[in-house]
C-alpha positions in Angstrom: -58.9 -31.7 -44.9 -57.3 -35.0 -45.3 -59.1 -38.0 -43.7 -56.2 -41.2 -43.1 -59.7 -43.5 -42.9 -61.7 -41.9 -46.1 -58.2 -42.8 -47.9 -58.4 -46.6 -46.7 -62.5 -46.4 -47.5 -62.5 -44.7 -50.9 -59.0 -47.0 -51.8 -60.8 -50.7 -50.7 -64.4 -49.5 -51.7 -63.1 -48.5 -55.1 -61.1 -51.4 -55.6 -64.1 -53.4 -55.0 -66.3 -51.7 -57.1 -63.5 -52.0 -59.8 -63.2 -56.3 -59.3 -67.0 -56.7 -58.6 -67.7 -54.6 -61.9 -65.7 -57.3 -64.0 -66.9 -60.2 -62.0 -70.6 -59.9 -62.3 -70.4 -59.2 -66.2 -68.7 -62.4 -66.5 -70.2 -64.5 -64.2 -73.4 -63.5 -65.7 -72.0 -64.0 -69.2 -73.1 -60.4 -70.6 -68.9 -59.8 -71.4 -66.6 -63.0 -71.5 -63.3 -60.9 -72.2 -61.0 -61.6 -69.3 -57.9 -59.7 -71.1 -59.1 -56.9 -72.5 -55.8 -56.5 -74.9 -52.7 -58.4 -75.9 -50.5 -55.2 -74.3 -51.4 -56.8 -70.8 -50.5 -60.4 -71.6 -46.7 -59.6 -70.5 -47.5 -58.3 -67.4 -49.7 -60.7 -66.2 -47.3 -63.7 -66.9 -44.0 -61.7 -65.3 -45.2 -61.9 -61.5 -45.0 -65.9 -62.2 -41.4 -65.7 -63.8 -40.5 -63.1 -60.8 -41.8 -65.2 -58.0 -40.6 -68.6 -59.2 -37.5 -68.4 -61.3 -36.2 -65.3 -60.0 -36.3 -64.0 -63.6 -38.1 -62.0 -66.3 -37.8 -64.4 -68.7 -41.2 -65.5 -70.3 -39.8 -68.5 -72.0 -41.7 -71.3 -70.1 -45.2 -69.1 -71.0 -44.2 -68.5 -74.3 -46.2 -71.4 -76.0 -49.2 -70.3 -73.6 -49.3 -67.2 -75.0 -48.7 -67.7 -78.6 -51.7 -70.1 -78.6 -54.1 -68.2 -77.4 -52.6 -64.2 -78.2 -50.8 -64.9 -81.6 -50.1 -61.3 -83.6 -53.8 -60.3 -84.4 -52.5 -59.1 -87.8 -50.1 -62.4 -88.6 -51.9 -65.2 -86.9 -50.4 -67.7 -89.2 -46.9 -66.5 -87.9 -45.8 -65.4 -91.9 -43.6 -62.8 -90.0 -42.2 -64.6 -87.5 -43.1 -66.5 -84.7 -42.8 -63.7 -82.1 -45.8 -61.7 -81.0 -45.5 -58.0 -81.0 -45.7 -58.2 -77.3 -42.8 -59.7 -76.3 -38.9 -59.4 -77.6 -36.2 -61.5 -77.7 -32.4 -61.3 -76.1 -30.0 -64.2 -75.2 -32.3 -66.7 -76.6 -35.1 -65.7 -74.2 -38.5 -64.4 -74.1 -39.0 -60.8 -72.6 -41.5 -58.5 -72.0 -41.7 -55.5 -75.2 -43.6 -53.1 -72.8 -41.9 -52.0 -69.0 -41.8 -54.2 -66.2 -43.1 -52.2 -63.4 -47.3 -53.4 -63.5 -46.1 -56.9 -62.8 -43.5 -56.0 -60.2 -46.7 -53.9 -58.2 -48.9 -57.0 -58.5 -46.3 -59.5 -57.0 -48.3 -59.3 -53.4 -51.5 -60.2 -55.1 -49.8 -63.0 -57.3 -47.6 -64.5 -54.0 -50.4 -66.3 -52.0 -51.3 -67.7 -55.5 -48.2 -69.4 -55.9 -48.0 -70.3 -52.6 -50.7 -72.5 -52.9 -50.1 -73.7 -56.0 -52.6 -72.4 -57.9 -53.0 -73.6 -61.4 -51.4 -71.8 -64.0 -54.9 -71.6 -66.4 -56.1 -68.5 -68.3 -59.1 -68.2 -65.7 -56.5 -68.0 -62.9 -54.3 -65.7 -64.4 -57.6 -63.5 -65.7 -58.6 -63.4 -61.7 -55.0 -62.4 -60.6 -54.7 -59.9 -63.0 -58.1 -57.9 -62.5 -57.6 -57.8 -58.7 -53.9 -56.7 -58.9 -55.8 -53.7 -61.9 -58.3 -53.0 -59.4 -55.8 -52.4 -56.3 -53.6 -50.5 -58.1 -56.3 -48.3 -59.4 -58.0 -48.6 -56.8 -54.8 -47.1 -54.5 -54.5 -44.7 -56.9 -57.8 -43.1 -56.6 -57.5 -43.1 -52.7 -53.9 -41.1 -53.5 -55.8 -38.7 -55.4 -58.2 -37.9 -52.7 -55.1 -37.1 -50.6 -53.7 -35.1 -53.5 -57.3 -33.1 -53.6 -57.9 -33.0 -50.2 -55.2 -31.6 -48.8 -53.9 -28.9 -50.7 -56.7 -27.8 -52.9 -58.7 -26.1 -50.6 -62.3 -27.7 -51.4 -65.2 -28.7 -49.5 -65.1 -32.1 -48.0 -68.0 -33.4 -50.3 -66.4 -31.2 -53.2 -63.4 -33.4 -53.0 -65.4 -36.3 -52.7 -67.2 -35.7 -55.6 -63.6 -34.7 -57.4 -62.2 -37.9 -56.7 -65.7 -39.3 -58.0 -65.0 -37.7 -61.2 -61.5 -39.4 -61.2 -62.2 -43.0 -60.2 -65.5 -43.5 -62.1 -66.4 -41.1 -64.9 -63.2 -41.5 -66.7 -62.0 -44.8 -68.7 -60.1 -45.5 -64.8 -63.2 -47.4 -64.1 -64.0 -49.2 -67.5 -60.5 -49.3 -68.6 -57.6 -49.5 -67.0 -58.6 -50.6 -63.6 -59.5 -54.0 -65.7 -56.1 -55.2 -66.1 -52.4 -54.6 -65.5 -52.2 -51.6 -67.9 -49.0 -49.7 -67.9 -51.9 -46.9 -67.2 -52.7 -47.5 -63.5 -49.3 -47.7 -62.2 -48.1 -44.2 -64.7 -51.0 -42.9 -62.5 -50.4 -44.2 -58.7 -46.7 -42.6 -59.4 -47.3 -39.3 -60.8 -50.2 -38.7 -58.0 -47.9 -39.7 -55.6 -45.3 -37.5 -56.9 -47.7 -34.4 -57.1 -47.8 -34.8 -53.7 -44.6 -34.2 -52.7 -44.4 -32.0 -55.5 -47.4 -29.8 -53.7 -46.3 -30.6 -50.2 -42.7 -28.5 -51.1 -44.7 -25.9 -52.1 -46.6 -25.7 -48.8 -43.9 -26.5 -46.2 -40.8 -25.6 -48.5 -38.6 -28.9 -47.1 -36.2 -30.0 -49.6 -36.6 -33.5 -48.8 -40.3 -33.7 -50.9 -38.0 -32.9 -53.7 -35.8 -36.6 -53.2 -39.6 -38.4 -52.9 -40.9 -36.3 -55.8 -37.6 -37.3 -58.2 -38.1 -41.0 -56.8 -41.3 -41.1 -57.5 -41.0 -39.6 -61.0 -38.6 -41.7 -62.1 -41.1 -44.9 -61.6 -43.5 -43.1 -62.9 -41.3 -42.7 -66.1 -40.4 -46.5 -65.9 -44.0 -47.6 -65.8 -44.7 -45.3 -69.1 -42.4 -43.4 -70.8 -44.7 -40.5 -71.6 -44.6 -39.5 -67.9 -41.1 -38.2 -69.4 -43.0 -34.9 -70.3 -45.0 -34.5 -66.9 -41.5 -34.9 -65.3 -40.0 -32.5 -67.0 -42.8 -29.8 -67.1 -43.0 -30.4 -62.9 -39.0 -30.3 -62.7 -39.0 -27.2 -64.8 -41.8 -25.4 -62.6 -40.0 -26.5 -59.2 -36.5 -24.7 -60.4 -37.9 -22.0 -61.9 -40.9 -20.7 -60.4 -38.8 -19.0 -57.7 -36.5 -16.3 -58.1 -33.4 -18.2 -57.2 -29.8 -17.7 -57.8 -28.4 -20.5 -60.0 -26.4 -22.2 -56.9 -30.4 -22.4 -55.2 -31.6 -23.8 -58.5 -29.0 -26.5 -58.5 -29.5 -27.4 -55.1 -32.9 -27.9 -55.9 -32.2 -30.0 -59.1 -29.1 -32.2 -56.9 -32.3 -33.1 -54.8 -34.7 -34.2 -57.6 -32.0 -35.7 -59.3 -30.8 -37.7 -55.8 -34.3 -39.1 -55.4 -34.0 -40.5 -58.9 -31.0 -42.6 -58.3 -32.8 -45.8 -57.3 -35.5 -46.0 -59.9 -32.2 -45.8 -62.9 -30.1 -47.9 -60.7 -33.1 -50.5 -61.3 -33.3 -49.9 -64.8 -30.1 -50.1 -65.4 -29.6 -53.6 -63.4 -32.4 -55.4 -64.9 -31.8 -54.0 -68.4 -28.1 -55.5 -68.6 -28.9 -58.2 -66.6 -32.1 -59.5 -69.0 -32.5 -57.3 -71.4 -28.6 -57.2 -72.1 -29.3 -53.9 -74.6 -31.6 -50.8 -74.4 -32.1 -51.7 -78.2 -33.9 -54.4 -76.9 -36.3 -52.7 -75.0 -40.3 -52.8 -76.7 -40.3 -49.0 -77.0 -36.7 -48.1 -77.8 -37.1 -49.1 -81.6 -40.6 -47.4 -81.9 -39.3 -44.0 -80.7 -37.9 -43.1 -84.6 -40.4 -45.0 -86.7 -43.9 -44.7 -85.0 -44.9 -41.1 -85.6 -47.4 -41.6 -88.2 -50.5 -40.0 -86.7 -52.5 -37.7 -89.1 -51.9 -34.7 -87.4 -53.6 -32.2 -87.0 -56.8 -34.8 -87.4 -55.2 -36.7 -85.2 -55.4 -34.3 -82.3 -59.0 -33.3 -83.2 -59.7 -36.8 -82.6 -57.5 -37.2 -79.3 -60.7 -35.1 -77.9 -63.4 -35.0 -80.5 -63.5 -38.6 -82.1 -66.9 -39.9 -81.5 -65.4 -43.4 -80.7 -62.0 -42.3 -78.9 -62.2 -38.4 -77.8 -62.3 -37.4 -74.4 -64.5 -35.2 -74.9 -66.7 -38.3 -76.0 -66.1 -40.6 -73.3 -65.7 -38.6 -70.6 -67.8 -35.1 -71.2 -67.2 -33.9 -67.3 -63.9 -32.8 -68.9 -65.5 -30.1 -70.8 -65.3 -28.3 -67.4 -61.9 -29.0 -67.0 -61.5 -26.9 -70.3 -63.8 -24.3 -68.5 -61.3 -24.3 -65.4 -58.0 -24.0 -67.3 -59.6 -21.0 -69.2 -60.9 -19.4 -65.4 -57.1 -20.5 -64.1 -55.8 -18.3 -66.4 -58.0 -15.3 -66.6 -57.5 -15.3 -63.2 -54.8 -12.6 -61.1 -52.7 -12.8 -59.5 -51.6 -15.7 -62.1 -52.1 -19.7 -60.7 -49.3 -20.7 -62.5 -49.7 -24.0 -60.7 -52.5 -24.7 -62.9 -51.2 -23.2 -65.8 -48.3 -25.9 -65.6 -51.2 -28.2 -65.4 -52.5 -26.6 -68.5 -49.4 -27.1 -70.4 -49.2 -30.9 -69.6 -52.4 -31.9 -70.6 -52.3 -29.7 -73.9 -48.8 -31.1 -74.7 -49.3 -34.7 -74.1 -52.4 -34.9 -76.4 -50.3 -32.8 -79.0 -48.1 -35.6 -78.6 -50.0 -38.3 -78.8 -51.7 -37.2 -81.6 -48.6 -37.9 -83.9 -48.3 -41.4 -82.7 -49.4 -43.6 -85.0 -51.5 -45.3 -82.7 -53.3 -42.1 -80.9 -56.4 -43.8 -81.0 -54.9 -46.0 -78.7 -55.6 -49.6 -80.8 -57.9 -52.1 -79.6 -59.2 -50.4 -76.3 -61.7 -48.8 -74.7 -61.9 -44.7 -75.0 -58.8 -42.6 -74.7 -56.2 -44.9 -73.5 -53.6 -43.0 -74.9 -54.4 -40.1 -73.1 -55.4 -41.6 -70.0 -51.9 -41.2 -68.2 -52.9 -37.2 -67.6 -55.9 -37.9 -66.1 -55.0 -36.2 -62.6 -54.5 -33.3 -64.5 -57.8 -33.4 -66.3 -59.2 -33.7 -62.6 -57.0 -31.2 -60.9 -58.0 -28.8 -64.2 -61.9 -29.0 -62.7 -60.9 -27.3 -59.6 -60.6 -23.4 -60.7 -64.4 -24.0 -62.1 -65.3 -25.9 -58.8 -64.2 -22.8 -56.9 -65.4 -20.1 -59.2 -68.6 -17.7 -58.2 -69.9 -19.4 -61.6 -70.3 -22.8 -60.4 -74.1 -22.0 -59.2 -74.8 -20.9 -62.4 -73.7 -24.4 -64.2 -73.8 -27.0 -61.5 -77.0 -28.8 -62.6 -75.3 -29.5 -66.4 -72.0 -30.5 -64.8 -74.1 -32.9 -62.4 -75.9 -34.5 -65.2 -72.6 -34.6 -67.5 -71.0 -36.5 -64.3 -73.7 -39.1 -64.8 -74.0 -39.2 -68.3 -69.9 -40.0 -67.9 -70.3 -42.5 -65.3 -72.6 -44.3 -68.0 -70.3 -44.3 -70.3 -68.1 -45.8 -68.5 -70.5 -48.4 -67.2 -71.2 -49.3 -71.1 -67.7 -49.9 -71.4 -67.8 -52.9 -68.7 -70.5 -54.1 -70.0 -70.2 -54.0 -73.8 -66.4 -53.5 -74.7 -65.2 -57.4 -76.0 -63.2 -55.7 -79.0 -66.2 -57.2 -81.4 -66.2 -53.0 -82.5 -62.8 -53.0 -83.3 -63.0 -56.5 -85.4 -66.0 -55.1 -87.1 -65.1 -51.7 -88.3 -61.1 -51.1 -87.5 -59.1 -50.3 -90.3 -56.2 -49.1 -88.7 -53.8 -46.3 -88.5 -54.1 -44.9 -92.5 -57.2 -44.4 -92.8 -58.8 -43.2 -89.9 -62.5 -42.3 -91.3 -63.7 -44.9 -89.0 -63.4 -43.5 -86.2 -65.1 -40.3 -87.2 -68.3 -42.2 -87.8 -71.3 -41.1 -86.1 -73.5 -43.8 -87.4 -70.6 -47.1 -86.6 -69.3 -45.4 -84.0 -69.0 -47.3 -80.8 -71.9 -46.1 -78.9 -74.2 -46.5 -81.9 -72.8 -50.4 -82.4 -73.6 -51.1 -78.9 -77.0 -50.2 -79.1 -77.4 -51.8 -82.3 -76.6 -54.8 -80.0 -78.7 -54.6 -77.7 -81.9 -54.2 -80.6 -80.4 -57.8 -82.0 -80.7 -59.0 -78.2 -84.1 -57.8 -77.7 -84.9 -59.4 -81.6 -85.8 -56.5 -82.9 -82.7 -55.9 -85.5 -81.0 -58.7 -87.2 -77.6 -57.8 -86.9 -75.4 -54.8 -85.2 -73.2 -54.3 -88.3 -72.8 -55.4 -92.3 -70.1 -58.3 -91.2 -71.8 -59.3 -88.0 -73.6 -62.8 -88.2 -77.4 -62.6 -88.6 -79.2 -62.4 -85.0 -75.6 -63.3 -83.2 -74.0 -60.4 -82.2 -72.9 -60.7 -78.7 -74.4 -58.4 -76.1 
């Protein structure tokens, strides 16, 4: 049963457990990265543009950035000035990734402003990992709302679900850390599954205009919520036996709730971006499919330093569920929709070039379905079986929460700058021995002086912990 004050508890306690995480590491000086990746460095100038020039223009930040976040592969600027981060239109200096991060962290970024708060990298690091940690941090008390009230669990079931969700999956050592496009995909599409769950239940049209509003932000914030849309729009219209005037009602509804969030689009795209073409992703869509499928996929779950599998092993129950969900009858087809998204975004992802997800920590690519991963736990949570198997899924739960842990702590992207060799040849991350777990711990021996280095490029006896 849903509990209004457990959702303001689990939201502010995890969104201090997110901030505190990163502030303790780096006031202690065990990890000085601030920004863990040059995809967030648009997002965490744009609230400044927003707030004071009334604009998404990045033109007054631009020689910031370029100092410190050149193009990691063309730091000499041989292409180009332009980082791969931002585009250009007009003569000005835009955001290449969506806009809609920066617009959710404008509350934390106002008071800032207001008092003139210097415009430094430590400042903007601060702002940045609080606005991350709230919006995960919201997020995570949305899913308890999702879980609680219409998945018929235990009270400290549920609690121990949204455990699962906020902390043993890269949420918590990830994208809670910054303004990620990942957090926000996340709030929206839990917010939207519960209106999408709540129609179900009370049958009122009007969950269908929150669901489609929603949605559409959802889509805005990352474009591969395109395929969770469209699976959930599908199973709304279709998983009744309507007449085809029913099932357009239903779809006028959806569609209704969408008109805001492409009214927005559309404004700020013609007003700043004068030309879809010039949106970061809209040029990828026909070139980037280069992933090695089917290796690729294998290693969307399997990679020793990328699978989920790997980085979050809870989710081997999740697998466990979707198998009970659909043994089960009658037929939840509920879950089997579930199913379908999480297997189809992996397959996916696994043909983009950059499945692995580039200089991060774990399965960023991946992590926008991570309330399905969750929700996917729930038929095994309810099973008679659960007895038999709830001791290994307690001590997977832990050794996942570690993981994650290690990932404050260690990830600095001194792996990736060690033993990355990109997209072609992706042996590397296959290795047991140079995987990421085994580097860290190689780091640690250095630290303790018992190795002398972590890796054949690392400098003798001065690998960072």
């Amino acid at each position: 049963m849903f509990n209004k004050k457990h959702f303001w508890l689990i939201s502010l306690l995890t969104t201090t457990v997110y901030f505190f995480s990163w502030f303790a590491v780096d006031a202690l000086k065990v990890n000085r990265l601030d920004i863990q990746s040059e995809d967030t460095i648009p997002a965490v100038f744009l609230p400044l543009s927003i707030i004071k020039d009334k604009s998404l223009y990045l033109d007054k930040y631009y020689s910031m950035m370029l100092a410190r976040y050149p193009n990691p592969d063309d730091k000499d600027h041989v292409l180009g000035p332009m980082p791969f981060y931002l585009r250009e239109a007009g003569g000005h200096y835009l955001s290449a990734f969506p806009i809609i991060s920066a617009v959710l962290a404008l509350p934390v970024y106002f008071p800032a402003i207001l008092l003139d708060v210097s415009v430094t990298w430590q400042s903007l690091a601060l702002l940045a990992h609080i606005s991350g940690a709230l919006i995960m941090g919201f997020g995570t008390g949305f899913f308890y709302i999702l879980i609680s009230k219409f998945f018929n669990l235990p009270a400290k079931t549920t609690l121990l679900t949204t455990l699962v969700y906020g902390f043993a999956t890269i949420n918590y050592s990830l994208v809670s850390q910054g303004l990620w496009q990942h957090g926000t995909v996340q709030l929206f599409t839990t917010i939207s599954l519960i209106y999408f769950m709540q129609y179900f239940q009370f049958k009122k049209l009007t969950n269908l205009i929150y669901f489609g509003f929603f949605m559409g932000f959802a889509v805005l914030s990352r474009p591969t919520a395109l395929l969770v849309f469209a699976a959930l729009g599908v199973y709304i219209i279709f998983s009744e036996q309507l007449t085809l005037k029913e099932a357009t009602r239903k779809s006028a509804y959806i569609l209704f709730g969408l008109i805001f969030p492409v009214m927005f689009f559309l404004w700020y795209n013609a007003k700043f971006y004068l030309n879809i073409q010039n949106q970061g992703y809209s040029n990828q869509l026909t070139r980037n499919w280069l992933g090695n499928f089917p290796f690729s996929f294998f290693g969307v779950w399997l990679s020793p330093s990328k699978g989920i599998l790997v980085y979050s092993p809870v989710f081997i129950f999740s697998l466990i569920g979707a198998r009970l969900a659909l043994k089960k009858r009658p037929t939840n087809y509920i879950f089997l929709a579930f199913t379908f998204i999480v297997l189809a975004h992996t397959l996916v992802i696994s043909f983009w070039k950059h499945w692995f997800g580039g200089w991060s920590y774990g399965y960023r690519m991946s992590s926008d379905i991570l309330p399905f991963l969750v929700l996917l736990l729930v038929p095994w949570l309810q099973s008679e079986i659960k007895g038999k198997a709830l001791k290994v899924f307690i001590a997977v739960l832990v050794v996942s929460v570690m993981v994650q842990i290690s990932g404050i702590v260690f990830f600095d992207g001194v792996w990736h700058a060690a033993y990355d060799k990109g997209f072609k040849n992706t042996a590397w991350l296959w290795s047991i021995k140079d995987s990421e777990a085994a580097f860290n711990m190689r780091r640690v021996l250095v630290k303790a002086g018992l190795l002398d280095k972590a890796c054949e490029v690392c400098a003798m006896k001065a690998a960072p912990f």
